[in-house]
C-alpha positions as CSV (number, residue, x, y, z in Angstrom):
1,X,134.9,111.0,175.7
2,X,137.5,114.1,175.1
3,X,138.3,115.8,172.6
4,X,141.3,114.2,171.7
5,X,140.0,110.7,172.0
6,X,137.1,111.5,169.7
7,X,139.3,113.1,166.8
8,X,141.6,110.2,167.1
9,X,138.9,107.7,166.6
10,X,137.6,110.1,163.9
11,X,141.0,110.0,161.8
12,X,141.3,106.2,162.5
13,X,138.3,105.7,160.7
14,X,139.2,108.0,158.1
15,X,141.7,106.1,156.9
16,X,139.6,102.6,157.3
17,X,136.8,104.6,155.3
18,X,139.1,105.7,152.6
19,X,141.5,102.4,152.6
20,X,138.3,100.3,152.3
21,X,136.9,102.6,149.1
22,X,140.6,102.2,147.5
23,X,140.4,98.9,147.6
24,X,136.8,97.6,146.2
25,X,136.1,100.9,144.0
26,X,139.8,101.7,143.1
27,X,142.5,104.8,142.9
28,X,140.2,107.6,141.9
29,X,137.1,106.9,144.0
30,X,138.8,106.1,147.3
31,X,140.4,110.1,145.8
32,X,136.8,111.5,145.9
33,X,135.7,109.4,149.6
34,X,139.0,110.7,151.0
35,X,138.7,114.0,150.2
36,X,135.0,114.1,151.4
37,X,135.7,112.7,154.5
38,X,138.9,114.9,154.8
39,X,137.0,117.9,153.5
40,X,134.0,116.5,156.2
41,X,137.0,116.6,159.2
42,X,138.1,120.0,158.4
43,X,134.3,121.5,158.6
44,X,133.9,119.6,161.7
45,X,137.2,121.1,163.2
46,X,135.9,124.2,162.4
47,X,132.5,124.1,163.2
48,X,130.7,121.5,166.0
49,X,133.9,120.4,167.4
50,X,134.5,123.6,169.0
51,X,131.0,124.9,169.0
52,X,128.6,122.4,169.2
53,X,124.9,122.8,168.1
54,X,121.4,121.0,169.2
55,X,121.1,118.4,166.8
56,X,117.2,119.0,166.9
57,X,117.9,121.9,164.1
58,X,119.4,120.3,161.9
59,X,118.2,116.4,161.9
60,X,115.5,117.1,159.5
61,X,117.6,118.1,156.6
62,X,120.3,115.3,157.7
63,X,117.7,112.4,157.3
64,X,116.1,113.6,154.3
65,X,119.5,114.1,152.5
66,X,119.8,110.4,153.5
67,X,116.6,109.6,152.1
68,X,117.4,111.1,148.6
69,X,120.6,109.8,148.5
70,X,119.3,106.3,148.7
71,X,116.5,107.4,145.5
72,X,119.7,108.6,143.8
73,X,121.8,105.2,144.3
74,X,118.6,103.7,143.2
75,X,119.1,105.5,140.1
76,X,122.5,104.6,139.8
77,X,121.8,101.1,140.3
78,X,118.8,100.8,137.5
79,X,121.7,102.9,135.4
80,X,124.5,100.6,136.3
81,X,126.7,103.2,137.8
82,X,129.4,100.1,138.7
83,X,129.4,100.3,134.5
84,X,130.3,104.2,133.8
85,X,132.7,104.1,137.0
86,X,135.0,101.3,135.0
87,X,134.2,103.1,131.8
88,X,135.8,106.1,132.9
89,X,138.3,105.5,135.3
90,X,139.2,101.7,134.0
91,X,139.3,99.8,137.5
92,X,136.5,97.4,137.5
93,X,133.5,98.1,140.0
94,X,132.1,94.8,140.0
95,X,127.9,95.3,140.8
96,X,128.0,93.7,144.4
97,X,130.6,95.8,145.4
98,X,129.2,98.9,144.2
99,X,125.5,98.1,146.0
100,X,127.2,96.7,149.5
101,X,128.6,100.2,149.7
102,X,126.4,102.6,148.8
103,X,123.2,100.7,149.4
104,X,123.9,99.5,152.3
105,X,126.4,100.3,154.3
106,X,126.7,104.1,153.3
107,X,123.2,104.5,154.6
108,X,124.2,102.6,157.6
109,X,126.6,104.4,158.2
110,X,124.5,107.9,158.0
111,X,121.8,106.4,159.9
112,X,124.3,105.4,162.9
113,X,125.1,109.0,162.4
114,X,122.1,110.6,162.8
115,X,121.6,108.5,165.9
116,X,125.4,109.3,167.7
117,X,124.6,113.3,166.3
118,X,121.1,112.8,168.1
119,X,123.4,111.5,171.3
120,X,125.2,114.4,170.9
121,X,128.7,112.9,170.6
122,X,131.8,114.7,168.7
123,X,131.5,111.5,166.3
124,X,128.0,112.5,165.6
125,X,129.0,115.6,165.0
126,X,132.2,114.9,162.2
127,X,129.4,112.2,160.8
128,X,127.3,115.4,160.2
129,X,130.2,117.4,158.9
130,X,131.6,114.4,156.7
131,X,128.1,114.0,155.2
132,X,127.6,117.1,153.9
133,X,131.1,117.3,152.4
134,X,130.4,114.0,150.7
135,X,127.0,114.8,149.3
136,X,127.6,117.9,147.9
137,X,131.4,117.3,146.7
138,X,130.4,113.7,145.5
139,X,127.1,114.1,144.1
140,X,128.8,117.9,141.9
141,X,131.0,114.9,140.5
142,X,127.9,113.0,138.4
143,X,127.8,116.4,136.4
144,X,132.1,115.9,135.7
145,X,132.0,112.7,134.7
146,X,130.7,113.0,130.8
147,X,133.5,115.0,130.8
148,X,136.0,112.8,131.7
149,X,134.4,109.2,129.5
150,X,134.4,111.3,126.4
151,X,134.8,115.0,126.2
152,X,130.9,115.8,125.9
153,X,128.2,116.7,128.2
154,X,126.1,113.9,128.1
155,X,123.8,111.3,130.7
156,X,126.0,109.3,133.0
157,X,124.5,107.0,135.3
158,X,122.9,109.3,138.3
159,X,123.2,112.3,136.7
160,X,119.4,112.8,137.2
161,X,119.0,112.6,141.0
162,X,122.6,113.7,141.3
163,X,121.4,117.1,143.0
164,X,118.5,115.9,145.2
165,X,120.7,115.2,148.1
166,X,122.8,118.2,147.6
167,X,120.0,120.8,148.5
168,X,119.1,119.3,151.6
169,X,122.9,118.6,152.9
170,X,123.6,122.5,151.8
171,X,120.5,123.6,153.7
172,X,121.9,121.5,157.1
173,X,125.3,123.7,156.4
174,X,123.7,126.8,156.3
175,X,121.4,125.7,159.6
176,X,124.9,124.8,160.9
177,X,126.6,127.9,160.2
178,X,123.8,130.1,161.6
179,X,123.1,128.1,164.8
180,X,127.0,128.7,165.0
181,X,127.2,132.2,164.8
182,X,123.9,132.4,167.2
183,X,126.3,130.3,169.8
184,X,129.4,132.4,169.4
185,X,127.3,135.5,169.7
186,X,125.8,134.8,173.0
């Protein structure tokens, strides 16, 4: 597949990504997944897509930030995270909702990643980008949130395992941006 084929496919499912969040988790967090996946196109463009990497160093890091993020929507689930997200942005999150997308099809979705980045295709390769984007912009975001219900720093739903899946996904960017530079250099 070329280049331009993949990063059409890519934006087409950008905007099924971010019109599917609009429309079962309302206005502000379809915001938050479009600006990750955005944010995760933008990397890509600048990063794999032009100089890919071997998957093998960073796969790791991918698949245990996908292991922690499922702990953390554990969390949110026991904490009723569907609750604080219509608290503070007042479109209801109804519970089923909520758990069809982020327990199961976001990880899904970063599995099937894993496995075309593994295959070494350019979608693999924007699933890589667009992860980390979304876990470290998205999981930042649990520590905002007391912020926004009522002015006060205070436990909201996930706040606890909120950074687990950030460390790992910042780790695969920095593995990213040095394999990168080791490519461009030889």
């Amino acid at each position: 597949m070329n280049n331009k084929t993949s990063t059409a496919i890519v934006i087409l499912f950008i905007i099924a990504f971010v019109s599917m969040a609009y429309h079962f988790m309302g206005t502000v967090p379809g915001i938050v997944f479009a600006v990750a996946s955005i944010g995760g196109f933008v990397l890509w463009r600048f990063t794999t897509y032009q100089t890919p990497i071997d998957p093998l160093k960073v796969i790791i890091p991918y698949l245990v930030t996908v292991i922690l993020f499922i702990i953390h929507v554990y969390e949110e689930y026991l904490t009723d995270f569907e609750v604080a997200v219509t608290d503070i942005f007042g479109f209801h999150v109804q519970e089923q909702a909520f758990m069809t997308i982020a327990a199961f099809m976001a990880p899904a979705m970063w599995i099937l990643g894993a496995i075309l980045l593994l295959k070494k295709t350019q979608f693999g390769y924007y699933f890589l980008s667009f992860f980390i984007i979304a876990m470290t912009m998205s999981e930042l975001s649990h520590y905002i949130f007391p912020f926004l219900e009522d002015g006060t720093f205070h436990y909201v739903s996930g706040m606890y395992t909120a950074a687990l899946p950030l460390m790992p996904a910042l780790y695969a960017l920095h593995i990213i941006l040095r394999e990168i530079k080791i490519e461009r250099s030889i």
